[in-house]
VEXDREN-2710 file (C-alpha; in Angstrom, 1 decimal):
% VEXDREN-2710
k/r/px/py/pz
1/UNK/0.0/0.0/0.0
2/UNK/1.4/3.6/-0.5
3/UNK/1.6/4.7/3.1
4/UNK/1.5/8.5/1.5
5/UNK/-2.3/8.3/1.1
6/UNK/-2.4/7.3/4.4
7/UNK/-4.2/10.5/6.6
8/UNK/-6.0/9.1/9.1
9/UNK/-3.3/7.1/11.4
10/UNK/-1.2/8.6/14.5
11/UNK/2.4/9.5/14.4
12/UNK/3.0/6.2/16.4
13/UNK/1.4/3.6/14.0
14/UNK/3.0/5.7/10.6
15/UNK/6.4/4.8/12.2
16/UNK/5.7/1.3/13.0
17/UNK/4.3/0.7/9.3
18/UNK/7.3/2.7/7.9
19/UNK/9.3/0.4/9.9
20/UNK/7.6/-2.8/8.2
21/UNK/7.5/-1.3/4.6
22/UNK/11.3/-0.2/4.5
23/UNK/13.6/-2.1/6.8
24/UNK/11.5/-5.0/7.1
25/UNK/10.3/-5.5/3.4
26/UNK/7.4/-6.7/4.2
27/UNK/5.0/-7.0/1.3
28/UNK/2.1/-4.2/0.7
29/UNK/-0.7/-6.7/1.8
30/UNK/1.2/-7.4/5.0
31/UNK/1.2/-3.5/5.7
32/UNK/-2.0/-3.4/5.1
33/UNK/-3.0/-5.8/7.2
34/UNK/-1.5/-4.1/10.4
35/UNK/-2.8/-1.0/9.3
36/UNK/-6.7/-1.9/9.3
37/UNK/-5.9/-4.2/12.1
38/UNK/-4.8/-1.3/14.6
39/UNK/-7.1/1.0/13.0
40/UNK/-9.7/-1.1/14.4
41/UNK/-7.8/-1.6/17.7
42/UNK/-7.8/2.4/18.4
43/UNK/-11.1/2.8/17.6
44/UNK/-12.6/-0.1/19.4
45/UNK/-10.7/1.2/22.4
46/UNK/-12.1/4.9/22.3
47/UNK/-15.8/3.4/21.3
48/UNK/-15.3/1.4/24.4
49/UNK/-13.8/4.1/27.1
50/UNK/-16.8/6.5/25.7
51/UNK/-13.9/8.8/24.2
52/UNK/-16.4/9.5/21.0
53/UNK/-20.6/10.0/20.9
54/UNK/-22.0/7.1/20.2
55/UNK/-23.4/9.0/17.3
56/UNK/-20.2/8.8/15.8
57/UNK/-20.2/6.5/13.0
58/UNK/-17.4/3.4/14.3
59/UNK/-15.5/4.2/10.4
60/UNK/-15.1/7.7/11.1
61/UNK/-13.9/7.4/14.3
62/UNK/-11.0/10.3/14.9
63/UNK/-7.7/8.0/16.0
64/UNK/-5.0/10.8/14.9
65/UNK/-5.0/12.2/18.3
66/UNK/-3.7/8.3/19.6
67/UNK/0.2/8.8/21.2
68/UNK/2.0/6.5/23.8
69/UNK/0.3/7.7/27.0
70/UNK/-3.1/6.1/25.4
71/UNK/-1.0/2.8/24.6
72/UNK/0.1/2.6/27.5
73/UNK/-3.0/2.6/29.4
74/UNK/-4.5/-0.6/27.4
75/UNK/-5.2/-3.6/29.3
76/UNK/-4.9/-7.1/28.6
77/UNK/-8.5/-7.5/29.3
78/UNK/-9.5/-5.1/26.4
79/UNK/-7.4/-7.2/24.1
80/UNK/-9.1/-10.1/24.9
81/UNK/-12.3/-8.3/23.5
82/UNK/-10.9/-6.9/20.4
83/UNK/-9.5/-10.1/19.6
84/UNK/-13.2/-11.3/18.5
85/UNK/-14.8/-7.8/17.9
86/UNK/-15.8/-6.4/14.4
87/UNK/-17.7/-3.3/13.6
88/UNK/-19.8/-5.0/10.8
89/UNK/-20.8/-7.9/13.5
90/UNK/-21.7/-5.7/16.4
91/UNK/-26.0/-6.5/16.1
92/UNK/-24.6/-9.7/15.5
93/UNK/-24.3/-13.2/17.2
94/UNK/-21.3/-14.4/14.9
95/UNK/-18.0/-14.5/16.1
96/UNK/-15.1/-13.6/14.0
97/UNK/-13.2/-16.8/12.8
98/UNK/-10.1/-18.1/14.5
99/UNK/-8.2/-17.6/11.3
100/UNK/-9.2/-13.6/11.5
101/UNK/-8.7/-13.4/15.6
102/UNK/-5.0/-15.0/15.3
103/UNK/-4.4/-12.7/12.2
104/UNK/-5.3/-9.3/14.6
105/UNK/-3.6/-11.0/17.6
106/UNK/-0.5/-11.0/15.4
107/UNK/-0.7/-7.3/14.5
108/UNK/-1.1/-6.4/17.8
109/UNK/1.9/-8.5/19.2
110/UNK/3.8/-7.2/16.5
111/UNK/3.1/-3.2/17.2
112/UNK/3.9/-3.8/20.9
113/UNK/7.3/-5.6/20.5
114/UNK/8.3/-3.2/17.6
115/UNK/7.1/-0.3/20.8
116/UNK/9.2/-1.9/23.4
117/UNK/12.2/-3.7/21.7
118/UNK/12.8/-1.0/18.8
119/UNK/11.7/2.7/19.5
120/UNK/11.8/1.3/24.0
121/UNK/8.7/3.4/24.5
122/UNK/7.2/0.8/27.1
123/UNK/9.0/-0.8/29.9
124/UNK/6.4/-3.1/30.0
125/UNK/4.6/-5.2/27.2
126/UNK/1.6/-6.3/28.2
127/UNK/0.9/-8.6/24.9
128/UNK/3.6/-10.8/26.3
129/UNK/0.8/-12.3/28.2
130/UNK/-1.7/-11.7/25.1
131/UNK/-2.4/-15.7/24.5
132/UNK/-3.1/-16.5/20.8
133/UNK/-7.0/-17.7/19.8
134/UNK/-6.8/-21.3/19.7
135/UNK/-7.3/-22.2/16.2
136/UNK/-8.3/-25.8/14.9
137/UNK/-5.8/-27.5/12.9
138/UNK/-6.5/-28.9/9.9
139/UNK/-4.6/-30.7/7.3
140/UNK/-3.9/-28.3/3.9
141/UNK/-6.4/-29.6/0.6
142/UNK/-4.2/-30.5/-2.4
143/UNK/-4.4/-32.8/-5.3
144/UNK/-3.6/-36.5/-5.7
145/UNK/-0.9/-37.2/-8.2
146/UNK/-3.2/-38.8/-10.6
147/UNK/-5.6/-35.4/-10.1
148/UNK/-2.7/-33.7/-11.2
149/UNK/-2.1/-35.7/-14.4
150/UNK/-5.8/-34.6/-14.8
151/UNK/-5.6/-30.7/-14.2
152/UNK/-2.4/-30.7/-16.9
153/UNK/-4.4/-32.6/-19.1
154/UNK/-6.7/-30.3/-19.5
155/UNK/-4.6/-27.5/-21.2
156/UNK/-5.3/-26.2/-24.7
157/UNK/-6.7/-23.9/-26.8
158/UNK/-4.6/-21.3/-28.1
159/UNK/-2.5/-20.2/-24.8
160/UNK/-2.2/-24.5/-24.3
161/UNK/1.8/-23.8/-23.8
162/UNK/1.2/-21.2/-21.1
163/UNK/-1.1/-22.7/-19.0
164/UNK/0.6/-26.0/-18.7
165/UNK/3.9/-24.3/-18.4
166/UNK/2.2/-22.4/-15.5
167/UNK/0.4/-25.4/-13.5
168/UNK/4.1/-27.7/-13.8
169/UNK/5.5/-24.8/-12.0
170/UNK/3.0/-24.7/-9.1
171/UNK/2.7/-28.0/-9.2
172/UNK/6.4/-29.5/-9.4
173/UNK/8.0/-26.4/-7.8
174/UNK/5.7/-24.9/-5.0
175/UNK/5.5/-21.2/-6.0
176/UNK/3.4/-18.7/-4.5
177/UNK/0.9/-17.2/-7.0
178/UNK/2.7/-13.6/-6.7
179/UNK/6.2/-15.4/-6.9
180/UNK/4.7/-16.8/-10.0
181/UNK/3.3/-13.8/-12.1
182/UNK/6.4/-11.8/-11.3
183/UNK/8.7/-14.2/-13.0
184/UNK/10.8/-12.6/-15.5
185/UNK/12.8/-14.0/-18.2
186/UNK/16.2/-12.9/-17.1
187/UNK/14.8/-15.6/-14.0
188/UNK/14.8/-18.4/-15.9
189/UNK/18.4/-20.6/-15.9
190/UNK/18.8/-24.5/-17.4
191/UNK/17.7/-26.4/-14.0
192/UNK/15.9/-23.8/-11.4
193/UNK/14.5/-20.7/-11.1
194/UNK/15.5/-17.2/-9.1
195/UNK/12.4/-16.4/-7.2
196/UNK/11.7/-13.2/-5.4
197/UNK/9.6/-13.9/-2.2
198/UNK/8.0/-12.6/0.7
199/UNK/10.0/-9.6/2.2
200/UNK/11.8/-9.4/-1.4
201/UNK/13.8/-12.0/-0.3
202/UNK/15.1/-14.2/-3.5
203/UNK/15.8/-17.7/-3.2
204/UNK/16.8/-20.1/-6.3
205/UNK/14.3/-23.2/-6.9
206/UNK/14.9/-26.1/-9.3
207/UNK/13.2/-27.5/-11.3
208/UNK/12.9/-31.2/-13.1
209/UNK/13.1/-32.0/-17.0
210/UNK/9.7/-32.0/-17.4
211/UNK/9.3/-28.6/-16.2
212/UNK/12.1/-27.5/-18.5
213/UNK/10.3/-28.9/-21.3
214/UNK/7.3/-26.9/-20.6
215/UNK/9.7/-23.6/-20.4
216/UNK/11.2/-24.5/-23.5
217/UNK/7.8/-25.5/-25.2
218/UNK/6.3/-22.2/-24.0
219/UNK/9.2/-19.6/-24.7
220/UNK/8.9/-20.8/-28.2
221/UNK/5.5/-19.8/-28.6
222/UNK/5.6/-16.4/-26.2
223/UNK/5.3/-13.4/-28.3
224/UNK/5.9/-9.8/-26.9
225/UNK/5.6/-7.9/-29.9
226/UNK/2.3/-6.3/-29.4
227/UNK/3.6/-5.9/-25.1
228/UNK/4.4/-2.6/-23.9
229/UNK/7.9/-1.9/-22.9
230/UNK/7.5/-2.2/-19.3
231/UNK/6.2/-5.5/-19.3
232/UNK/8.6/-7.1/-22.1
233/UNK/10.7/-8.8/-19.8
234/UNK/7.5/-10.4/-18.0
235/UNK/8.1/-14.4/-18.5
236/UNK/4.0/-15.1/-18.7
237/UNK/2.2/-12.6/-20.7
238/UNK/-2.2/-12.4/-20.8
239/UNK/-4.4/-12.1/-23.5
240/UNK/-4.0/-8.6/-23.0
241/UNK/-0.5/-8.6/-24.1
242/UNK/0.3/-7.0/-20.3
243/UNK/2.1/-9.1/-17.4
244/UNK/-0.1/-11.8/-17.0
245/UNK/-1.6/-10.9/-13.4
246/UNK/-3.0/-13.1/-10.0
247/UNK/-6.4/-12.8/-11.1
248/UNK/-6.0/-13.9/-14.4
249/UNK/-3.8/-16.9/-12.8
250/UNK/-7.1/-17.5/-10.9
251/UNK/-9.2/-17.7/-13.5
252/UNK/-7.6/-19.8/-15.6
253/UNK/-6.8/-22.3/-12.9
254/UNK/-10.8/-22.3/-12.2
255/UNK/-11.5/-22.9/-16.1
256/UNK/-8.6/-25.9/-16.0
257/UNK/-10.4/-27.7/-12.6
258/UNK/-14.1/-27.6/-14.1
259/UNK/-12.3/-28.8/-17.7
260/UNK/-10.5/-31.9/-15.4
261/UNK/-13.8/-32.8/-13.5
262/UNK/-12.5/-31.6/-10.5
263/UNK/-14.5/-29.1/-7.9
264/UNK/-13.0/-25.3/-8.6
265/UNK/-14.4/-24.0/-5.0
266/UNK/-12.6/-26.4/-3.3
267/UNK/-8.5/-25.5/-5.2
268/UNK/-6.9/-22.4/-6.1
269/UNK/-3.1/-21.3/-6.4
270/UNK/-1.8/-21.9/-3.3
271/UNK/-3.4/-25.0/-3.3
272/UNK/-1.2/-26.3/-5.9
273/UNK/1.4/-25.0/-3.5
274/UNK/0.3/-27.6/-0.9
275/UNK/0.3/-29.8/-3.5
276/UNK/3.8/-29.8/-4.5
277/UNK/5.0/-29.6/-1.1
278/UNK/2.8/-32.9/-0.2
279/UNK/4.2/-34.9/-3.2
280/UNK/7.3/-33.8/-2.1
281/UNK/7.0/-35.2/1.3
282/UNK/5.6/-38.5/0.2
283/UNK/9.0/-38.9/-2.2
284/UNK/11.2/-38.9/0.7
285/UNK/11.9/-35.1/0.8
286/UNK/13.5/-34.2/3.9
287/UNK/11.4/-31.4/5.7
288/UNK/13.6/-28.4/6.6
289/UNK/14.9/-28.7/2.7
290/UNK/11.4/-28.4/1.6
291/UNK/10.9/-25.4/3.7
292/UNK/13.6/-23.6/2.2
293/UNK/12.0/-24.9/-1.5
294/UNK/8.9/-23.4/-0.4
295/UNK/10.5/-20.1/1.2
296/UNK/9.4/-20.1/4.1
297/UNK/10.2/-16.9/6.0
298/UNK/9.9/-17.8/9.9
299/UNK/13.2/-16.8/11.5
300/UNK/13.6/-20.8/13.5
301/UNK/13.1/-22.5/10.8
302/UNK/15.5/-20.1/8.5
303/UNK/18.5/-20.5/10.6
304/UNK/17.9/-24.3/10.4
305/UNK/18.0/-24.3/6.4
306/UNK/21.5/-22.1/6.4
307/UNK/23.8/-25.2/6.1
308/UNK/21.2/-26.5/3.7
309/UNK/23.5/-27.1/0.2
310/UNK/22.3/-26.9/-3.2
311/UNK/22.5/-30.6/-4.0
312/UNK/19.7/-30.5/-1.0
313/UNK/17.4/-28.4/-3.2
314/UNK/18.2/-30.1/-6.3
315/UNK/17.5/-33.6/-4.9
316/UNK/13.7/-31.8/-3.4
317/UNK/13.1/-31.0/-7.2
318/UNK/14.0/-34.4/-8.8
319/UNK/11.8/-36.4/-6.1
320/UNK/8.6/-34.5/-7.4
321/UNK/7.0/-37.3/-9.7
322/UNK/4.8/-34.3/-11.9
323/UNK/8.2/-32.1/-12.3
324/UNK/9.5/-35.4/-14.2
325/UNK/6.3/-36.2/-16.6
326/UNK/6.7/-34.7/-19.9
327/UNK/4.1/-33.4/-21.6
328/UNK/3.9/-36.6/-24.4
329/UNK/2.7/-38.7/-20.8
330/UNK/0.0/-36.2/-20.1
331/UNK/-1.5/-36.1/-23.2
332/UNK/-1.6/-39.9/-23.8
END
């Protein structure tokens, strides 16, 4: 997000989301997120101490005049109740989900640390003893191999080379939808990939001969003569003749599931990411080198993968059973 439009937060939160934009690299979406989480948080609190007339729609609540004297006055019992408040649910009986209480829990956590280990504005931080929502575990969807097989299968009409080149890569080498559409050309080497993740963090990931066929088959067919300058160097191009972008990713994967038979509502991009990683596990893949295949970003798990060699990564790549089907298989 472009923190410059931003006119309605305090001093206090513009520093912290500065602080997660530029030296943290976090991505815009991520920003975002704390932004409307705290937003929330602020106004919740001042609806709640009667700081504003109740007449005062909740969205147009005044939080600007928010400094470290109100922060520090929060309680962990006020916490507790944001964690499951939301202004669009307040005549209502529904909870928020556990998904959306850990992901405001988070932000909150976050703002206080950054308050008390970085800028050492509070000598004490009371989220220490913020516990997280207790959220239900449950095992990620993805595709059986043979489901796969179907899903790449169904590729053709006229962009046939693009979409299939596009589903081996999720499907043989984990990518993240956004690490996907902003592949370049200049990205593409002879056995992997150089990948730009979360936090603009780039990581190489390889890739297995079927995959390079469907590079090969693809680049021989891309055409960029009717693509504006700017997107030229983009390795998947749209109908458009623009970068080919996440929605249009979306779309096409919906169009490809209903063409294989299998249930669009139920798979999307990341799924495919699960996917991969799953078939990767059941070939023997040794976890923490999967992790780093899938570019993982939590700080435990990173200093784990540091003696991690490239032959590591390689050897993840090569046990993927789609990465090694060429397309002759898949259309038999």
């Amino acid at each position: 997000m472009n923190l410059d439009q931003i006119n309605d937060a305090p001093d206090i939160l513009m520093e912290f989301l500065e602080y997660h934009s530029t030296v943290r690299g976090h991505s815009d979406r991520t920003v975002a997120g704390y932004y409307l989480d705290l937003k929330i948080l602020f106004r919740f609190l001042k609806r709640r101490r009667h700081l504003v007339s109740l007449n005062v729609p909740f969205n147009e609540i005044d939080i600007t005049d928010i400094d470290i004297d109100f922060i520090k006055s929060i309680k962990i019992e006020e916490l507790y109740r944001y964690q499951s408040f939301s202004p669009e649910r307040m005549n209502s009986s529904n909870a928020l989900s556990a998904a959306s209480r850990c992901r405001r829990t988070s932000s909150v956590k976050s703002f206080f640390n950054y308050l008390t280990t970085k800028r050492h504005l509070l000598d004490f931080n009371v989220c220490q003893e913020l516990d997280m929502p207790k959220r239900q575990a449950s095992l990620p969807r993805y595709l059986e191999e043979s489901e796969c097989e179907r899903l790449l299968a169904a590729c053709d009409g006229p962009y046939e080379l693009r979409d299939y080149c596009i589903l081996m890569l999720f499907l043989s080498c984990g990518l993240r939808v956004s690490e996907l559409v902003s592949l370049n050309i200049t990205d593409i080497y002879e056995d992997h990939l150089r990948v730009l993740g979360k936090g603009n963090k780039e990581r190489v990931v390889y890739f297995a001969d079927g995959c390079r066929e469907a590079l090969d088959d693809y680049l021989a067919v891309r055409n960029v003569e009717n693509v504006k300058d700017s997107d030229k160097n983009a390795l998947f191009i749209s109908q458009k003749n623009c970068r080919f972008g996440v929605r249009g990713v979306q779309q096409m994967l919906e169009k490809k599931l209903l063409m294989a038979g299998l249930d669009p509502s139920r798979y999307s991009p990341h799924k495919l990411r699960h996917t991969a990683a799953t078939l990767m596990l059941k070939n023997g893949v040794d976890t923490r080198a999967l992790q780093e295949v899938l570019g993982h970003s939590n700080l435990n798990t990173t200093q784990i993968y540091t003696h991690l060699d490239n032959a590591a990564l390689h050897e993840a790549a090569m046990a993927n059973p789609i990465g090694r089907k060429y397309k002759s298989e898949i259309d038999d």
